[in-house]
N, C-alpha and C positions, 0 to 999 in steps of 0.2 A: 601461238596459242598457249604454250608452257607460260609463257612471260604471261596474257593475262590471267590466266588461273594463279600465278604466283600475286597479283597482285589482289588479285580477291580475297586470297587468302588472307596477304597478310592484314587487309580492311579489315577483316571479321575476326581478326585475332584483335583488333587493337593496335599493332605494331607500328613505331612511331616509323611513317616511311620519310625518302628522301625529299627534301624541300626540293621542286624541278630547276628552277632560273627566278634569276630577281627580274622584278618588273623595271621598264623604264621611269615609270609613274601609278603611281596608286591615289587613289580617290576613294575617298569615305565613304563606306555602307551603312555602318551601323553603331552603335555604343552601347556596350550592357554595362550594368553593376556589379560588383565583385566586393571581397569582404577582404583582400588581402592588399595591401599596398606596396611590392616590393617585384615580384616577377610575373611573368610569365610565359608558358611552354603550352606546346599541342602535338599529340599524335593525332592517329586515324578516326579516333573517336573521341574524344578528351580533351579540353583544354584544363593546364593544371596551374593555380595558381601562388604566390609566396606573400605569407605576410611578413610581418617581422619577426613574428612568433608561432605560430602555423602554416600548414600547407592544405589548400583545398582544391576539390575537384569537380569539377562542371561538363557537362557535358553542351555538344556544341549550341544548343539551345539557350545557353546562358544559364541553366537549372543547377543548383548543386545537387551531388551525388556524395560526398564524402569528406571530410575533414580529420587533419590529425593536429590538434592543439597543445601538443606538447613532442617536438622534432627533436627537440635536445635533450631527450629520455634515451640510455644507454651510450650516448656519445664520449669517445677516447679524451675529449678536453671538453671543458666547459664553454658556453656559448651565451648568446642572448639574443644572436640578429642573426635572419635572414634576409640573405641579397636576393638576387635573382637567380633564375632557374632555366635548365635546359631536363628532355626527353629524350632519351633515347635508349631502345630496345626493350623496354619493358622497364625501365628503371630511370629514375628524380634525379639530377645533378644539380645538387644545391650548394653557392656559394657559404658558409658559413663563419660566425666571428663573436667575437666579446667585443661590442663597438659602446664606444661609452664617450661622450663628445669629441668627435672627431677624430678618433685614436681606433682600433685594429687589433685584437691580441687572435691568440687561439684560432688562427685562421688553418681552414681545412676543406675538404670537399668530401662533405657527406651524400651518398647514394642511399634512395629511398624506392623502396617497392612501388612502381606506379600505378600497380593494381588498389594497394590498400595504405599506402602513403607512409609505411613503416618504416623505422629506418634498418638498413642493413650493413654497411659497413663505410669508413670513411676512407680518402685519401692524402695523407699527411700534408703540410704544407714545408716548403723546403725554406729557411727563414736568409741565407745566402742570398738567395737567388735576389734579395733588395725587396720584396715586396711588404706591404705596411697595412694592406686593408685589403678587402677582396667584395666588390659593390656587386658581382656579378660574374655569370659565366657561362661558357659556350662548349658545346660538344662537336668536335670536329670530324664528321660524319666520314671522310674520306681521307682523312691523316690520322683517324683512330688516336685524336689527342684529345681534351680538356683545358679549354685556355680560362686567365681567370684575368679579371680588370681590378683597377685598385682606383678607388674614389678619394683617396689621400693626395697620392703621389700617380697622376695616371700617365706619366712619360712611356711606361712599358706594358705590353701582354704578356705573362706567363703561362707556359704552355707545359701541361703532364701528360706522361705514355695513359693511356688509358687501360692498357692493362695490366702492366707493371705499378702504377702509382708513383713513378721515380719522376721529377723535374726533369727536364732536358732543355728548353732553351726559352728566351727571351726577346719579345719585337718590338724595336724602339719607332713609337708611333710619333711621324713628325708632319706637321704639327701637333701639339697636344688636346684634346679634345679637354672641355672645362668642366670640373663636375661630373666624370661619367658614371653611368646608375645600372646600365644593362647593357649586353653583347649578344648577338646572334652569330655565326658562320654559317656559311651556303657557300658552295665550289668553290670554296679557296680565299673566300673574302669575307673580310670580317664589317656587321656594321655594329656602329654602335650610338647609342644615347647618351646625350648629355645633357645636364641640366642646366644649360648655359646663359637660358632668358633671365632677368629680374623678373620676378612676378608682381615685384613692388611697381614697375614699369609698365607693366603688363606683355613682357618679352615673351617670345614664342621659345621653346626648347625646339632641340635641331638631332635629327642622325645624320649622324658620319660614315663613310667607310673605305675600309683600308683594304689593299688586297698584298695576303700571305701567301702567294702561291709560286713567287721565286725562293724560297727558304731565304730569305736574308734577313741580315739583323736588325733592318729597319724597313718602315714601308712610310708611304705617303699617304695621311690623309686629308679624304675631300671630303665635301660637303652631297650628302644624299637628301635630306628635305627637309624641309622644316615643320613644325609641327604647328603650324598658326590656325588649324581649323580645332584646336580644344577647344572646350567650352568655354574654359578661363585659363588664363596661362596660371602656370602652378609648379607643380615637378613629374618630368618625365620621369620612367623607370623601367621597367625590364620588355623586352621586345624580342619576336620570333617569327617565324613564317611556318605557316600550316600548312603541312606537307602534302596533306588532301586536296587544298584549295589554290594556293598559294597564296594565299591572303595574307597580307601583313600587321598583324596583333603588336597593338602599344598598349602598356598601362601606365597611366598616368591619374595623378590623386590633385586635386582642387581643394581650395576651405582653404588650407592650414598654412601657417606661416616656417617656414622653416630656417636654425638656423644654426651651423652645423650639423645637418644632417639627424637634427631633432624636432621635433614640433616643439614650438613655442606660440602657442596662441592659433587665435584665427584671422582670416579676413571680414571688411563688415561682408553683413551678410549672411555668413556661414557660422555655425556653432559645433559644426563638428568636419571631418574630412573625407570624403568622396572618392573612394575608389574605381573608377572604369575602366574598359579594356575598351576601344576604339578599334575596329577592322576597317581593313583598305583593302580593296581589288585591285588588281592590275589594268590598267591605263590598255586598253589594246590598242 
């Protein structure tokens, strides 16, 4: 009885709860529009999304409720991109960087009030630890860490204490996923996206996943699904699992042609570029 009252609770606060179990298989329910092209995260009530230069909030309806258009106001280093984004406990984990064709500086991980998308303080980036860009990142709900992916150089996961802000360790992901754009974690395992189709082909993008839950310095990854029901193959990017539903949230953007990790132009057809977030159910 304590356990459901605690769980009510934390519904009606908001509070991003824990993702249950990953599905064997998920299938498509629905697709909404979204105005950001780079992440997205969900608590109890909220789905919160990343553009390259804002952060907006939706609630589960697909409706916005809130944006902040300018993330890199008060920020310890300067910036210009947003990667993708995790939730947890009332506060935004947002990848952040100065990315300017294909290059990385200024990488950090700024935290943002998830109430009103402010920012409130950052997590340094340790520049040893090898890391070169930062396309994305995950909040390790049960290892109280923060890992972050690098869309340069994606050989490794870097993982920080999450309370301290201090680096601690590195997983060499083998093989290496191509182009990765967004990370999620759930008990111990990590998935992730990568942009690995040609769209020029009309190749479907794929998530991956690794499981971290021996602490070693490397892990195996496999192939978790591919993403051949978009509308148009295009480029994957940030992805989460809703902790209410367990539904698994992809965003992924159509139109644009991209080319280091820049829009260059469009496809025919399109004149501008298409943001959606795509939900899956679990397969029972």
């Amino acid at each position: 009885m304590k356990r459901i009252f605690l769980v009510l609770a934390l519904l009606a606060a908001g509070t991003a709860l824990r993702a249950q179990e990953l599905g064997d298989g998920y299938r498509l329910k629905r697709v909404f529009p979204v105005d950001g092209r780079q992440g997205i995260a969900a608590d109890s009530n909220y789905y919160y999304v990343s553009g390259s230069t804002a952060l907006y909030k939706y609630d589960k309806q697909g409706r916005l409720v809130a944006k902040n258009e300018h993330p890199f106001e008060g920020l310890p280093l300067a910036a210009n991109h947003l990667g993708d984004i995790d939730v947890w406990n009332g506060e935004i984990y947002a990848g952040i960087e100065t990315f300017i064709d294909g290059k990385g500086e200024n990488i950090q991980v700024a935290v943002y009030d998830a109430d009103n998308l402010k920012w409130k303080r950052s997590i340094d980036w340790a520049p040893d630890s090898g890391q070169v860009e930062v396309c994305g990142l995950a909040v390790d709900r049960d290892g109280d860490m923060v890992w972050m992916a690098d869309w340069v150089d994606g050989r490794y996961l870097y993982g920080y204490d999450l309370a301290t802000g201090k680096y601690v360790r590195k997983v060499h992901l083998r093989p290496v996923p191509q182009w990765q754009q967004g990370i999620f974690m759930v008990d111990g395992r990590m998935l992730i996206s990568a942009d690995d189709g040609d769209a020029d082909l009309d190749e479907p993008d794929n998530i991956y996943i690794a499981d971290l839950r021996d602490g070693k310095s490397y892990t195996t990854v496999l192939p978790f699904r591919e993403m051949d029901d978009f509308k148009r193959a295009g480029e994957i990017e940030g992805l989460t699992i809703d902790p209410a539903t367990d539904e698994l949230l992809v965003l992924a953007n159509r139109g644009s042609r991209i080319v280091l990790g820049m829009v260059k132009g469009f496809y025919p057809g399109y004149d501008s570029e298409l943001h959606e977030v795509y939900v899956y159910e679990k397969v029972k």
